[in-house]
C-alpha positions as CSV (number, residue, x, y, z in Angstrom):
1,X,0.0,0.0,0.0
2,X,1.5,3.5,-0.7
3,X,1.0,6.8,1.6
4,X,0.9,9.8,0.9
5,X,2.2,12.3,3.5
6,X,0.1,15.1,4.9
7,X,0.7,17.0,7.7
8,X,-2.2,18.6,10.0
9,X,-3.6,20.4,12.9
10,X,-5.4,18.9,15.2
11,X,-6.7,20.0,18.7
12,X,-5.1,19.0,21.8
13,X,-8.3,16.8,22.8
14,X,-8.2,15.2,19.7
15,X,-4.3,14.0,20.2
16,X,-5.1,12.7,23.4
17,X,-7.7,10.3,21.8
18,X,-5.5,9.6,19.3
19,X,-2.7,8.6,21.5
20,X,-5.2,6.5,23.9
21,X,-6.8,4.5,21.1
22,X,-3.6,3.8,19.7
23,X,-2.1,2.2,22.6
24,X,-5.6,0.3,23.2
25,X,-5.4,-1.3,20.5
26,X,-1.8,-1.9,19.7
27,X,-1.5,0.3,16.8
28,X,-0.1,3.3,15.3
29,X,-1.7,6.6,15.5
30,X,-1.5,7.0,12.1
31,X,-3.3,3.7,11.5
32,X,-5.9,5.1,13.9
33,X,-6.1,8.7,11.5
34,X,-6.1,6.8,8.3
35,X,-9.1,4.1,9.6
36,X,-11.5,7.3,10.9
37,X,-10.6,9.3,7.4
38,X,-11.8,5.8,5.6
39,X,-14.9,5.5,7.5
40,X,-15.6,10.1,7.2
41,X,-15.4,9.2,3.8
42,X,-17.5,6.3,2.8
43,X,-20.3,7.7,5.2
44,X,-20.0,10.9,3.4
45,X,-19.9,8.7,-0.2
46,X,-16.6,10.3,-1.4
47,X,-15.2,7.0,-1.2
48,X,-16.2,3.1,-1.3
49,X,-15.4,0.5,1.5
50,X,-12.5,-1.5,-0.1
51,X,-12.1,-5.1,0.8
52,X,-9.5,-5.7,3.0
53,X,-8.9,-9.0,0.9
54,X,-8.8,-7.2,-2.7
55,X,-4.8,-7.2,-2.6
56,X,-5.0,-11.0,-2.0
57,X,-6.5,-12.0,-4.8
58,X,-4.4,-13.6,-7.7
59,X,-1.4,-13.9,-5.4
60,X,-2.0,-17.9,-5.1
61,X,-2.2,-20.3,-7.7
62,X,-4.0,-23.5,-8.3
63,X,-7.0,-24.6,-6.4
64,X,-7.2,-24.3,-2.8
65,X,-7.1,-27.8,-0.6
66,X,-9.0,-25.7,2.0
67,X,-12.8,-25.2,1.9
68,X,-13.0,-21.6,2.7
69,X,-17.1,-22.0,3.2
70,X,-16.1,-23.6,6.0
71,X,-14.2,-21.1,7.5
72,X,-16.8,-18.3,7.4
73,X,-20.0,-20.2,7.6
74,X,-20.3,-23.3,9.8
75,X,-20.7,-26.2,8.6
76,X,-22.3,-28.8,10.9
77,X,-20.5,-32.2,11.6
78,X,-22.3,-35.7,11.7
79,X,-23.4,-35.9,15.6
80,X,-23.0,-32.5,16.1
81,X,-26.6,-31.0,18.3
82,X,-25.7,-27.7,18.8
83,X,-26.5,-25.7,15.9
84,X,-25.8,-22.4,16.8
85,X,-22.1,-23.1,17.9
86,X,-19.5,-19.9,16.4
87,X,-15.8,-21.1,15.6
């Protein structure tokens, strides 16, 4: 992924929530500016959500041995009563 730098101001309230969410979640602040600029900007439809997987696709090839249904959407085993189980 490529950046492009900008540099801002921002309040002094708005740095301190920066700073806090960023060490929450064990990321960078600028991670944490670029994610709320995504979301301000497909709300405001100046931009559409992008799949997080897009970049993946066509790195592989051949078929997959792994049924990635099965990943996102369980599949019930034979004996299995509880159907509403999550992985």
């Amino acid at each position: 992924m490529k950046f492009v730098r900008k540099q801002i101001y921002i309040t002094p309230s708005q740095e301190s929530g920066i700073k806090q969410l960023a060490i929450q979640q064990g990321t960078s602040e600028s991670a944490i500016l670029r994610r709320a600029l995504d979301q301000f900007l497909v709300r405001e439809g100046s931009m559409e959500m992008q799949d997080p997987f897009a970049e993946l696709i066509g790195m592989f090839e051949g078929p997959s041995p792994v049924n990635h249904n099965d990943i996102y959407y369980e599949v019930p085993q034979k004996g299995d009563t509880d159907t509403h189980a999550t992985r």
